[in-house]
N, C-alpha and C positions, 0 to 999 in steps of 0.2 A: 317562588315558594319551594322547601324544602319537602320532598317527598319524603314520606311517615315510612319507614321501614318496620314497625310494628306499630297493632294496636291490642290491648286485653281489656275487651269488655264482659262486666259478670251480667247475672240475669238470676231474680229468686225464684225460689218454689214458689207454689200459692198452697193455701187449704182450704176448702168451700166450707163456710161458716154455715150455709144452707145449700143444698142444690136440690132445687123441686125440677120435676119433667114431667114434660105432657104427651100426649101420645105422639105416635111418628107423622110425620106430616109427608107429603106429598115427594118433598124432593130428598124422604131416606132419614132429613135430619130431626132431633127431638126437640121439643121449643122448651127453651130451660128459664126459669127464673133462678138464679145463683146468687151467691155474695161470697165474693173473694178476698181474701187477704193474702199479702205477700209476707213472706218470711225470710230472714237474713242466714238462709242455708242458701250457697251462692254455685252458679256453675257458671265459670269460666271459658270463651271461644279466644283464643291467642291468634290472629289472622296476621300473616307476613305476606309479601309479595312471592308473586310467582307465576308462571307460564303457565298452566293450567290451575284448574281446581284439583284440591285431595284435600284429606282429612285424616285426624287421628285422634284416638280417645285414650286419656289416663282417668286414675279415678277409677269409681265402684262401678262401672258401665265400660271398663276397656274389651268387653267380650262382643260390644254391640257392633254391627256392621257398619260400615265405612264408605256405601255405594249410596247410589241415587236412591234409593229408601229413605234415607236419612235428612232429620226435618232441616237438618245443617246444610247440605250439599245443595236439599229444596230449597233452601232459603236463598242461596249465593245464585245457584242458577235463575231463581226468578229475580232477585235483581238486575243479573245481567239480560235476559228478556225485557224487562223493562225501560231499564236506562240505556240500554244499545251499548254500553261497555264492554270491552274483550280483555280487559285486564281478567288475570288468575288470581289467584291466594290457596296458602295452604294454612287449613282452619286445625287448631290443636284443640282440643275439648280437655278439660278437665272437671270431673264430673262428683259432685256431694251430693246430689238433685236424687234420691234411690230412685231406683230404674222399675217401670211399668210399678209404683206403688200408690197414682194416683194425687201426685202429687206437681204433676206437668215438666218433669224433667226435661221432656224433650221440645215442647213450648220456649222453655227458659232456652237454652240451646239454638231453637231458630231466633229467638227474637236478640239474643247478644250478637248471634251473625250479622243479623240485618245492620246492628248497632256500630259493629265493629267493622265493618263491610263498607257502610256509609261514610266514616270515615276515612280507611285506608284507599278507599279507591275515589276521596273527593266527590263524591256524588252531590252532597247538599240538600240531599232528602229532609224532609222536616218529622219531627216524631209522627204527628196526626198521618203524612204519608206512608210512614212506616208499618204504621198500624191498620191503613187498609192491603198491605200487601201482606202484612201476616196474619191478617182473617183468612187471606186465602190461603195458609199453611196449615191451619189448626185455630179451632176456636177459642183455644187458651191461649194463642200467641200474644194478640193484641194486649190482652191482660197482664200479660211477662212483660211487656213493652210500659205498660202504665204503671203498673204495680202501686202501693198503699192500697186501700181496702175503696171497692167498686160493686155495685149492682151489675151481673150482667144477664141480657135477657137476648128473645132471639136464639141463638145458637150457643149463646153464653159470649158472643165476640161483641154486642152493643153495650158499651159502659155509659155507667153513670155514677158519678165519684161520689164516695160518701167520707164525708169529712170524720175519721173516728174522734171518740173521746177519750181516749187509754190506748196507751201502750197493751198489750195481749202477750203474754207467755205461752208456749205450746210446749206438750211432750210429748212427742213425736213416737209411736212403736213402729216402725218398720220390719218386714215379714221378708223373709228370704225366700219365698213363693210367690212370685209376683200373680195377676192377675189382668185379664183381659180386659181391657175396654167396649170392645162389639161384644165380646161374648156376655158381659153383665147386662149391658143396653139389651141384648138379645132375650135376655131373663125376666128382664122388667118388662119386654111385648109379652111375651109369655104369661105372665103373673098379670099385667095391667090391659087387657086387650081393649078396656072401654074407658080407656082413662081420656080426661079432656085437655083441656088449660092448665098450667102447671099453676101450684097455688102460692101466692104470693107472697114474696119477702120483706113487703112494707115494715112490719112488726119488727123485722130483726134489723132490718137498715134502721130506724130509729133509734133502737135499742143500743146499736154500733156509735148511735152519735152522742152517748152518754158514757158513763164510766161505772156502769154497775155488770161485773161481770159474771154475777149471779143470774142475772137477767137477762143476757146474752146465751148464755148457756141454757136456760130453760128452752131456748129459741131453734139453739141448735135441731140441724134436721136435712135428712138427706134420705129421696127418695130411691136412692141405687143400693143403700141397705139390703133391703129384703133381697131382692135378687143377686146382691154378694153374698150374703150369708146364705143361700139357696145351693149355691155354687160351691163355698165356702163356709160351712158349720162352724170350724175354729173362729172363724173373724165374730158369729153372734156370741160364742161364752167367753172370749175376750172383752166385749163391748159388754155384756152381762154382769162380767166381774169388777167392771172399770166405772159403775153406775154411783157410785158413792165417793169417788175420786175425784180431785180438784173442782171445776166450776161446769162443767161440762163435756159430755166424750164423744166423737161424732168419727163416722167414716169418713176418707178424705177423697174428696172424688168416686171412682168407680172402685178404689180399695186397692189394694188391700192396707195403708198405712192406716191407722187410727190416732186422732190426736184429740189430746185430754188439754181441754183451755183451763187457765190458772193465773194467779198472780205470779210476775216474775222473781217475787221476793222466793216464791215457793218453788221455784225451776228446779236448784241442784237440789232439793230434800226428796221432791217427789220423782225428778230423774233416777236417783239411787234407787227409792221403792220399787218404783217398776222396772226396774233392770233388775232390780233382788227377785221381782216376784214372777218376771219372765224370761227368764234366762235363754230360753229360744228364738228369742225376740231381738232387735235391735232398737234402745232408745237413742233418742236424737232430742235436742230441745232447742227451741229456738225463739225469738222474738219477732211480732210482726206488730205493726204493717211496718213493711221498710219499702225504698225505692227500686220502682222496675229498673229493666236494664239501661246500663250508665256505661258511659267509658270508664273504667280504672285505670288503665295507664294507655300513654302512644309516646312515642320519641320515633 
């Protein structure tokens, strides 16, 4: 057999259509009831052969670090831990996925290594294995790996596929100020000291398996809100002004993007409006649910 001198596998954003949380539980983590959708904004790992591991990053994220921090490097070394492999690669990242805006960029990122990785180094992993190896990266990995629209609960890494009914438009505002992830979670102990069981996304999972996107949008709902905009005031007169706008407008993850759901007939009308009306802002638009990470090319 001809050994693969490359592989480029992509990996989409998600945006939580809901994400409820419950208080902190025992081992740090928050028990989430979520529902994700993937989006066909795509971030690329280009993996060749090579004697050790490295990495490098082009794209709106080339300023990100390049060391063992990174969900990339995690990702390759735990495969090699696992499958006792000593082959290297050198991972190229190119990167659409906006960085720290809540939108799992770096999810997407480990879970096309694992893709592209499994691959180039012949491993033979199966997706489902895949996916318990990138629970242990990040609880949005497994999600990156599945991707079309999923319940997930638990830590947000236990899916349950929800078959949608519609195509979904998004217009995407991304913030040149990014935002913490512990530090918002930190906001919401603060704000929710007695909160219990996150409350449930049944309504909006049914909702997702119809085509009324009126009705999905009423649904919309994310409890890391309050404590973004606590943290961050501009993200609530944003989300304030944006209330009459397309089918629904919801934070995305722990923030800072905000995405305004819509039909996709109305993408480039309502893309224009809101680039006109926030010019500080960066629109993005995109279509979901599309497929988690895939191989795009190998030879």
């Amino acid at each position: 057999m001809v050994k693969l001198e490359r592989v480029i596998a992509s990996a989409p954003a998600k945006v939580n259509l809901a994400l409820r949380v419950g208080g902190i539980r025992q081992d740090g983590f928050h028990p989430l009831d979520t529902v994700f959708e993937a989006l066909d904004l795509f971030d690329d790992v280009t993996a060749t052969p090579a004697a050790e591991l490295s990495m490098e990053i082009t794209g709106i994220g080339a300023d990100l670090p390049c060391d063992h921090t990174n969900l990339v490097l995690q990702a390759a070394q735990l495969l090699q831990r696992v499958t006792g492999t000593t082959r290297g690669a050198h991972l190229s990242v190119t990167k659409r996925i906006p960085v720290a805006g809540g939108m799992a960029g770096g999810s997407a990122d480990a879970a096309a290594t694992l893709v592209a990785l499994n691959a180039l180094w012949e491993l033979g992993l199966s997706t489902e294995e895949l996916m318990e190896l990138g629970a242990q990266l990040g609880s949005d990995v497994p999600f990156a790996l599945q991707g079309s629209v999923a319940r997930g609960t638990s830590r947000g890494e236990a899916l349950e596929a929800i078959k949608p009914g519609a195509m979904h438009g998004w217009v995407l505002l991304t913030n040149p100020v990014g935002l913490s992830t512990p530090a918002v979670f930190r906001k919401f102990d603060d704000l929710s000291p007695d909160v219990g069981e996150p409350t449930s996304t049944q309504d909006l999972c049914r909702a997702v398996e119809g085509d009324d996107l009126a009705k999905i949008g009423q649904l919309l709902a994310n409890d890391l809100e309050a404590p973004a905009f606590a943290l961050r005031p501009d993200l609530a007169e944003i989300i304030v002004a944006l209330q009459t706008v397309g089918h629904g407008v919801v934070l995305s993850g722990s923030g800072p993007t905000i995405a305004v759901l819509c039909k996709i007939s109305q993408l480039e009308s309502l893309s224009a409006e809101l680039a006109n009306a926030f010019p500080e802002l960066s629109v993005v638009s995109a279509v979901g649910p599309t497929a988690g990470a895939h191989i795009r090319q190998q030879n």
